[in-house]
N, C-alpha and C positions, 0 to 999 in steps of 0.2 A: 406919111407912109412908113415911118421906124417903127412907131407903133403898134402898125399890124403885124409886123416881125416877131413880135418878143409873145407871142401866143405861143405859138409851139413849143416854146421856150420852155413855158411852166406845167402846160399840160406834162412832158417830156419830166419835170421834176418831180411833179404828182405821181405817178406813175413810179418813176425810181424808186421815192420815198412810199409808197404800198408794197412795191416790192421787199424793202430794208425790211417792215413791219411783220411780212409773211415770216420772211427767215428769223427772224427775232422769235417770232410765236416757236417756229416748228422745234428754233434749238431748246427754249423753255420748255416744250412738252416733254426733248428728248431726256432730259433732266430731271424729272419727276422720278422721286425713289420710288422704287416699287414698296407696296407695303410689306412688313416683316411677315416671313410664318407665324401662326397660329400655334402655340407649343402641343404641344399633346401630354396631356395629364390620364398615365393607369393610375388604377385606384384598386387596390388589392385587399381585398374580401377573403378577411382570417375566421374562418368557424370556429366560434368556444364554444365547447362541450358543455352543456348544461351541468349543474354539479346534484349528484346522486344524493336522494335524501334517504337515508336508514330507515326501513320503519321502526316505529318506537315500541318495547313492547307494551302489553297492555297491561294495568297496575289492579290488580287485585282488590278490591275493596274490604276495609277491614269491618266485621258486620260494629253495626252503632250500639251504644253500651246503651240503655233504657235512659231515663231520667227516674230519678227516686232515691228510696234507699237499696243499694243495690247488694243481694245476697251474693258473694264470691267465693270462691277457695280461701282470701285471707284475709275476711272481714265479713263484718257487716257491717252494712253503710263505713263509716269512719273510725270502730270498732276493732281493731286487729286482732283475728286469732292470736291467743297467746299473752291478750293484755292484763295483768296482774290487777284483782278487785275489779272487773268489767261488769259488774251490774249497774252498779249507780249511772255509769255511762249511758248502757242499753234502754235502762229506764227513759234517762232525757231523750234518748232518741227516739223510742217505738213506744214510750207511754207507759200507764201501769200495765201490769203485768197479771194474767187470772192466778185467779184465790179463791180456793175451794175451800177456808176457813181458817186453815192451816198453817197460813204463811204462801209467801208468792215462790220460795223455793221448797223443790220435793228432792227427798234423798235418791240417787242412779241407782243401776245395779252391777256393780264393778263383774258378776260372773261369766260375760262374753267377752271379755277382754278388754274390758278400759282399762283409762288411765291409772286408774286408784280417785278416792275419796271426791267421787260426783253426785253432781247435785244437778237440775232440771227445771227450766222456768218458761211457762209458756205465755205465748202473745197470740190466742186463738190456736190458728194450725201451724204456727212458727213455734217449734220447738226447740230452744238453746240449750246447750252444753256446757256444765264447768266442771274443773278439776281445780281443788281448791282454790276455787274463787279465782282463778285463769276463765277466760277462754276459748274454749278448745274445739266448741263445731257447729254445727245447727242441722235441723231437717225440717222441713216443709212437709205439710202432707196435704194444705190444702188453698183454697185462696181466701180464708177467713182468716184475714191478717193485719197487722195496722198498718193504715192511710201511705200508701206511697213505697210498700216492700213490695218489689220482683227481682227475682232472681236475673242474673249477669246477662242470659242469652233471650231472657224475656219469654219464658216457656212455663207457663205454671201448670200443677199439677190439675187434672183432668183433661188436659188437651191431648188431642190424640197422639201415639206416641210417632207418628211419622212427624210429628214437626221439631222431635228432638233430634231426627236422624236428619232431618233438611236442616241443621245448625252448620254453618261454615265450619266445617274441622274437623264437622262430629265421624267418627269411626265408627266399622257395623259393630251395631249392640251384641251382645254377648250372652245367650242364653244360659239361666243358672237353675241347673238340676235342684239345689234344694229347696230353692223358693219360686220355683218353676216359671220363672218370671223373665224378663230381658233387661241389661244393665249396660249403661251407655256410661263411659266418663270423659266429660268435655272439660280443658282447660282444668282438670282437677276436680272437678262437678259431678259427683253420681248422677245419674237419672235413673230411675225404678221402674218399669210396667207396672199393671195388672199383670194377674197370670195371662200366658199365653207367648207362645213365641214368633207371633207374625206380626210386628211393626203398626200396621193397615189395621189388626183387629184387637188391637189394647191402646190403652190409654194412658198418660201419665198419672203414677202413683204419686210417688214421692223422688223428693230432690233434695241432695244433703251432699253434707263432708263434715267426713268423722263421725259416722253415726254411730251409737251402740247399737250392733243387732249381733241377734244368735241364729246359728241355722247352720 
């Protein structure tokens, strides 16, 4: 009969002991740290001015020198106006030179105003100048010339003369009452018309520096 006694006994401790376990949990829960804030990150958004670019100006193009032997104000080909005994040179360069029997040089004619004591040696329509054995100019008057001569701006005589006036640089021609003609000088370079004083309706003459003429 003790035995049935001690029932309530343990039930009574079960129950105690579920109880301890409740309050165990609820103080655990109450203990739970809360989680931290979340920081908040601004982020601040600086505009750079894009950087100004100049425009550049535009560069000129300088017109292109021909290939050959090139006719200038201060030479021919490699030739420099002024070079003392320049024939034998000219020769190696442009070849023999016409001979009309005589000899390949002809006496000038100092009365329009040379230099003094000229003499004249032609390569077809390339006409050369000396002054004692200097020198001293050329003119062109046609394009029967030897292998590889054009002049600087590359404009030979018969072309018409508006493409001397379309020359980078070139200044308006200059009509001349005594040889009723138009006269252009580029970079030290006569150019010569035909007669006529309208650009459109002549043609290139002749092209020189230092020529002898009278008029």
């Amino acid at each position: 009969m003790a035995a049935r006694r001690a029932a309530p006994i343990a039930r009574s401790s079960l129950v105690a002991l579920l109880a301890v376990a409740a309050m165990v949990l609820t103080g655990a829960a109450s203990c739970t740290p809360e989680p931290a804030p979340t920081p908040t990150v601004t982020v601040t958004v600086v505009a750079t001015a894009e950087p100004t670019v100049e425009p550049t100006a535009e560069e000129t193009a300088a017109p292109e020198v021909p290939a050959g032997i090139i006719l200038t104000a201060t030479a021919i080909g490699d030739v420099a106006i002024g070079t003392p005994g320049a024939l034998p040179a000219l020769l190696k360069l442009l070849g023999p030179a016409d001979d009309d029997g005589s000899g390949i040089e002809r006496p000038g004619n100092d009365d329009c105003g040379g230099p003094g004591n000229l003499t004249y040696v032609w390569w077809g329509q390339l006409h050369v100048i000396f002054t004692s054995g200097a020198l001293f100019g050329w003119d062109l008057r046609g394009t029967d010339v030897p292998t590889g001569v054009i002049t600087q701006h590359g404009v030979m005589p018969g072309a018409p003369y508006t493409d001397v006036v379309a020359i980078p640089g070139a200044p308006a021609p200059q009509f001349q009452d005594n040889f009723q003609n138009l006269l252009t000088y580029i970079d030290d370079i006569g150019y010569w018309s035909t007669e006529g004083s309208d650009p459109a309706a002549t043609t290139l003459n002749m092209v020189a520096v230092s020529p002898i003429t009278c008029g």
